[in-house]
Phi, psi and omega in degrees: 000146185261180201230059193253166218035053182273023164239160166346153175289295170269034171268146200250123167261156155255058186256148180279154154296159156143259200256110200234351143205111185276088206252093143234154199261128182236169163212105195269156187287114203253029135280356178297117154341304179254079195272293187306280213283341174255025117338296219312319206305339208206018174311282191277005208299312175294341162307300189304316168313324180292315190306305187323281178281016183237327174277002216209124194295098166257002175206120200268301193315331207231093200257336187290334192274142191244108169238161152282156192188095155247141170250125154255131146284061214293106179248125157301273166223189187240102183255176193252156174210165180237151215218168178292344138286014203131250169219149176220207171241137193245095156246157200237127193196164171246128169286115143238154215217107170214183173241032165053008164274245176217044136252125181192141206208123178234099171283116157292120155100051188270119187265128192201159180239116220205137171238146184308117179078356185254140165316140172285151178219130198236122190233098180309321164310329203234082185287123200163140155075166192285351176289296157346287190324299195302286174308333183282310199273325166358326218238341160256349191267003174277310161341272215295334199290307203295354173280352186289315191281325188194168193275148192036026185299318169262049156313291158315359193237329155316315182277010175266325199281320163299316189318315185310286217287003182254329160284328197254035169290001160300332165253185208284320175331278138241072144307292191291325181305298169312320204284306194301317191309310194324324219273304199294318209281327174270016187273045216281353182296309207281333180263000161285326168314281199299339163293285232295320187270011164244022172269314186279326186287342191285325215279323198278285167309346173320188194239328196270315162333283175318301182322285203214126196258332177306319159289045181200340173310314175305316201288321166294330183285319171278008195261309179295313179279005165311289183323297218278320189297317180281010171243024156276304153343285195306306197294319176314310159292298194241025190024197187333037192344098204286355215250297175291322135026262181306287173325299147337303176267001175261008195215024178300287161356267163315341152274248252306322179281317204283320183274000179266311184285346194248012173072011179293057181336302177317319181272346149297312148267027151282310185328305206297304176328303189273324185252039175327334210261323196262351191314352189261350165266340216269335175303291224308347201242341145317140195267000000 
């Protein structure tokens, strides 16, 4: 999560960008005959993935931003296989994947080939392997953070995350995988929403903002009605959206209240409307 901005757009830290609390989870299916030993098999597996993404540069220009990223990894099962060096382990397993917001992603039927103790090595050229997996959401959840910051400002590392997934579209995986970047990349509403409201958290949290809040009520009541016009847009083109959604239900409180405090009825019972699942916080807050 940024912390935002209250530094330069462009100050170069010395820290890599990226992934600043990193959470995985693995669970292998403990109906396998052979549980204990191929457990053994997948001991540190989870260190590594954290190394994987905590160690490793995925976005150079833009070194300052902090996303968050937990995965659980459901491995069904481990078979042994022989491969051009030998034999390796082939696992089959299913991924979630989320940024503990209002991103999450549960791919079925994850397929990977993993030898004990070797390294994750993460190279963007050489689309393979679970690392492949790993760098396609790196590279939208990366998108999406930098979209906070400026408008389509994460453009570029979405079309990287498209890229992955449009060369290795022969499977179904990802196939499905392409479509959802496709989906986000003609979604450009939804992703001025999600600037215009982490536009209003900089303006609140600001230092000047705090002095006197007062010089800033025109700039938030129009920053907020972007936001409120462009999640109209959205129900209007694409009606329930599963994507604004997602966005929607993770910050439902916080609007409802931010459209409470600025007297926005209207916007408020659009929320009961567009967002059913949450309509009993969305009451609390009609005036």
């Amino acid at each position: 999560m940024n912390t935002y901005k209250l530094i330069p757009l462009f100050l170069i830290s010395f820290l890599f960008c990226q992934f600043n609390n990193v959470t995985i989870n693995i669970e292998y299916n403990e109906n396998d005959s052979d549980y204990n030993t191929k457990r053994n098999i997948i001991d540190r597996f989870d260190e590594q993935i954290k190394e994987y993404f905590l160690l490793n540069n995925f976005c150079q220009e833009f070194d300052f931003i902090e996303v968050d990223i937990k995965i659980n990894l459901i491995i069904e099962s481990i078979n042994i296989i022989s491969n051009n060096t030998g034999t390796t382990n082939q696992i089959i397993s299913h991924l979630l994947i989320s940024n503990n917001k209002d991103l999450y992603y549960f791919d079925k039927g994850v397929v990977f080939e993993y030898s004990k103790n070797k390294a994750l090595t993460y190279n963007p050229y050489h689309l393979k392997g679970l690392e492949t997996i790993f760098d396609y959401y790196a590279f939208l959840f990366i998108g999406y953070e930098l979209d906070t910051w400026g408008h389509s400002l994460g453009t570029k590392y979405i079309n990287k995350a498209y890229q992955i997934s449009s060369e290795l579209g022969y499977s179904s995986n990802w196939e499905n995988r392409e479509k959802e970047i496709q989906i986000i990349l003609d979604n450009t509403m939804l992703r001025e929403t999600r600037f215009y409201y982490y536009k209003y958290l900089d303006i609140i949290y600001s230092e000047d903002y705090i002095k006197n809040a007062t010089n800033y009520k025109q700039q938030i009541k129009e920053t907020i009605e972007q936001l409120y016009s462009n999640l109209v847009r959205i129900y209007e083109k694409l009606g329930n959206d599963k994507n604004t959604l997602k966005f929607i239900n993770s910050i439902s409180e916080e609007i409802a209240l931010i459209f409470n405090n600025l007297e926005m009825n209207d916007a408020i019972e659009f929320l009961i409307d567009f967002d059913n699942d949450n309509k009993n916080i969305y009451k609390k807050y009609l005036r």
